[in-house]
Structure formats: C-alpha cells, structure tokens
N, C-alpha and C positions, 0 to 999 in steps of 0.2 A: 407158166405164161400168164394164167388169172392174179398171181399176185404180183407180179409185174406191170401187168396193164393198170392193175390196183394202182400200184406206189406211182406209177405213172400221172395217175388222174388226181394220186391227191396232191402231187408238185405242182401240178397245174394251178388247181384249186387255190393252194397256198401262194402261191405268185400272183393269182387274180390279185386275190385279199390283200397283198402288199400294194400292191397295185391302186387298189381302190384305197387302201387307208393312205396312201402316199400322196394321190390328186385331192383327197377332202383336205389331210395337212397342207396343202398347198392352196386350196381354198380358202381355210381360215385363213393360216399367214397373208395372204393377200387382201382381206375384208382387213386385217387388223391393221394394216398397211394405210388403207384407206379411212379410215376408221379416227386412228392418229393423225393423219391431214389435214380433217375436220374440225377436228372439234381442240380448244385451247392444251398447250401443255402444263399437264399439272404436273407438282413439284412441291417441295419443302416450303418455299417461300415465292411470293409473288409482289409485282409491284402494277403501278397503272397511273401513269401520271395524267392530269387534266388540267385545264384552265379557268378560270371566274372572270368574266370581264363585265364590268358596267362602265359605259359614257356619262361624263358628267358635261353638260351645257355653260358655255358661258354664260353669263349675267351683268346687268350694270343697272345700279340704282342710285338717287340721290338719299343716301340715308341722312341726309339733314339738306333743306331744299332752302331756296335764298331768299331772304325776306324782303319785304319790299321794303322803300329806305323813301326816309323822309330826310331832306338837306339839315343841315345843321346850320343855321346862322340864316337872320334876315338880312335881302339885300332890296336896299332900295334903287326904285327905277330911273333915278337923276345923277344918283349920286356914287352908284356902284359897288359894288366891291365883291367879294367872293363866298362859295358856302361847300361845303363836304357832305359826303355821305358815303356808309361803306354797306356791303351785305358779303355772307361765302357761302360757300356750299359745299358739301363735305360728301363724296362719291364712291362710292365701292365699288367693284368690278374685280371677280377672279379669272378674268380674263390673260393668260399667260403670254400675251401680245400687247396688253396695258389695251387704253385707250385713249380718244380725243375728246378735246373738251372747247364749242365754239359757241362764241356773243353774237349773236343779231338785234338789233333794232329795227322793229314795226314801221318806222316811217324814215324818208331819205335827211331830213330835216328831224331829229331826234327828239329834240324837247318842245311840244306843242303846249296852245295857252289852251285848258279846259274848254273856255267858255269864250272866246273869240279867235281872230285869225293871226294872232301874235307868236311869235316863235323867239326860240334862244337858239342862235347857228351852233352847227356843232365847230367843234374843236380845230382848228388849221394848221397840222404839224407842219416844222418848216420843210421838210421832204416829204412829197404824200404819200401814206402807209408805212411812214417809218416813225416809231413813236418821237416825241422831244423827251429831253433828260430835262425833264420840268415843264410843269404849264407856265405858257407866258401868254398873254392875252396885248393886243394893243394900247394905245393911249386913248385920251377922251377922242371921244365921236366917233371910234370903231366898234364892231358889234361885239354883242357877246357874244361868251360862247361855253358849250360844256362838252364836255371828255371824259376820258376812262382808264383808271391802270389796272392792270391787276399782278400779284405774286402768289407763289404757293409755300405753302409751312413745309414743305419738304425742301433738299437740299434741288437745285438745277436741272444735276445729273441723274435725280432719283423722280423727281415730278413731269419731265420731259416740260418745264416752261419753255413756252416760245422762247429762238431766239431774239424775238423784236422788243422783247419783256428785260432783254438783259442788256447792262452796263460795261463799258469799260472805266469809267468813274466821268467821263465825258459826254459823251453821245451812249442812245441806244440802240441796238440791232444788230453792238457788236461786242467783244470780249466776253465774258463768263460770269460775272458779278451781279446779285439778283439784290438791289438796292429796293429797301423797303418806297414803294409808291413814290417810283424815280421816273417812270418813262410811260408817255402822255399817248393817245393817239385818238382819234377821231370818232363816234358812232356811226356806225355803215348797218346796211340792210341786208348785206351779203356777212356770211359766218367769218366772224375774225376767230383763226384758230389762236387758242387762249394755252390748253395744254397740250399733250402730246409725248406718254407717257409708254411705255415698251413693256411693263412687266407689272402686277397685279397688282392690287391695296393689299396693304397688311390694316391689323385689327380694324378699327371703325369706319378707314376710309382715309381719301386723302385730302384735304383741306385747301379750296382757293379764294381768296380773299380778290374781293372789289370795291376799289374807290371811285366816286364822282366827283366831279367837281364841273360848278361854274363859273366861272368871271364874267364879271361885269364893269365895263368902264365909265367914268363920269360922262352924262349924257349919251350913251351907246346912238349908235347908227347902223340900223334901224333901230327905233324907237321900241323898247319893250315897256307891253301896257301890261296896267295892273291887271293881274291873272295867277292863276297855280297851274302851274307847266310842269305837264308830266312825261315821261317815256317810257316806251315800253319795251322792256327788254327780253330777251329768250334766247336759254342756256340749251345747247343739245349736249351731250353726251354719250359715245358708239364706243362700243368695244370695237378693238383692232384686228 
C-alpha cells in the first residue's frame, strides 16, 4: 500500500510540473505575441520611403528698368512739326501664371511746360481707348498733341500684348498682327494694361519697347509757349 500511495504522489507531482511548465510556455508564447506587435518587422531587407519638399516664391523684377527719353528732333512753336522718342524695359518673373505689365501718367493733361502754365494735349484716338493705326494730328490751328505705342520683342501669342496694341493691317484693337509702332493711343492717369503675359520669362527677361511721339501743327491752338514739357510716366508690373 506505501508504494502505491508512493507512485501515486509522484504522478501527481509530475502532472503539477507539466502543468506549471505548460502555463509558463503559454506565458512566454503570449509576451512574444505581444512583443512582435510592437515593435517593427525585421527581415532580410527593408525599405522606408519619404518625401523633400521646398516652396519656391514667385518674383518679378525690372532686370533692365526704362530710361528716361529725351525727344528726338526740334519742334518749333509756329511752325510745327513732330519729334520721337523710345525707352524698354526688360522684366523677369518666374511666375508660372506670367504677369501684367501697366503705363500711367502722373497728370490728366500728360505733358506739362517746366516752368509755366503751358501744356501739349495729349493724343485724340479717333475712338476713345482704342488705339489709331497711326498718329494723325489736325491741321494748322488745332492743338498739339502727344501719345504712345508700345510692342514686345516676343511673338503676340508668347508676350500676352494687349489686344489694343494689335493690327489687322487697318485699324487696331483688332486681328493678330503686332506691326512695329502701328497703333497710337492717348496718356491717361489710370493704368493702360500694356502686357499680359500667362507663363514665365525665359533667360534675361522679356523685352517692351515704347515709343512717344508729338505733333505739332502750324500755329497750334492752344498756343504752346517756349518751355521743355515733360511727363511723367510709371510702369507697374505684378505677377498673375
């Protein structure tokens, strides 16, 4: 009966022990369960993609700004006649919506005399705010007057010129044809849009050239006295 009761107690014994080593295995396998959920899977090989971003800012500058222009040719105060001058300005902007480019005049009455109350009127397209395909000025005893054209050294399609800048080989404001200092219009105080351009400068910039001009007819009416008549102009330029 004692060694029975014996083998008895040590089946016991041994069964605890399976027991107990059976629930610690089941302990670890569960920490390692948990353990693996954590933390990354490692492996032979691995990847990890990311991104680099930096914003770059629009800009716009006159990288060559417009000189100031002295007329070309004297004109006398009796007897009339006409004079030119040009200046450009050459503009860069990486701006991927291009930009605008607008003329104002400082006073309503454009060209003032220095040193007294004398003026040259400005310009009188024969539609007003649509340029003329040419300056024409009246006959003796009407006033003077001065005006403005301008073009761009780019192609129409690629400078965004107004279209009041462009030709149909007749009048301007209409067809496609960007005739060299063709289409005339007036000095205003309010911005005349000049360019109007949709996509950025390439290398140094884009190039717009501006002509002036006066006429003057034999004996003008008003009388313009001896003086030097200046105006003052001012270019803006915005990215789009």
């Amino acid at each position: 009966m004692n060694i029975l009761h014996s083998m008895r107690n040590a089946q016991s014994y041994l069964q605890n022990v399976y027991a107990s080593a059976f629930f610690a295995l089941l302990l670890i396998f569960a920490s390692m369960l948990v353990i693996s959920g954590a933390e990354p899977i490692i492996s032979r090989a691995a990847t990890d993609e990311f991104l680099i971003t930096q914003t770059i800012g629009d800009e716009i500058s006159f990288s060559v700004a417009a000189s100031d222009v002295t007329m070309v040719s004297s004109i006398g105060g009796l007897t009339g006649g006409y004079a030119t001058g040009t200046t450009y300005v050459l503009v860069r902007s990486n701006s991927s919506t291009g930009y605008t480019l607008d003329l104002s005049f400082s006073n309503t009455v454009a060209m003032q005399g220095n040193t007294t109350s004398s003026y040259i009127n400005n310009y009188t397209p024969t539609t007003p705010g649509t340029p003329d395909y040419g300056f024409t000025i009246g006959g003796t005893g009407t006033p003077g007057e001065f005006g403005y054209t301008a073009m761009a050294s780019d192609t129409p399609a690629t400078s965004g010129i107004d279209q009041s800048f462009l030709n149909n080989g007749a009048a301007c404001g209409t067809g496609s044809t960007q005739t060299d200092f063709a289409c005339w219009i007036n000095p205003s105080t309010t911005n005349e849009r000049i360019i109007s351009r949709t996509t950025a400068t390439t290398g140094s910039g884009a190039t717009t050239t501006f002509m002036f001009k006066i006429g003057i007819p034999p004996n003008p009416s008003p009388v313009i006295e001896t003086d030097t008549y200046t105006a003052t102009a001012t270019l803006t330029a915005v990215n789009q």
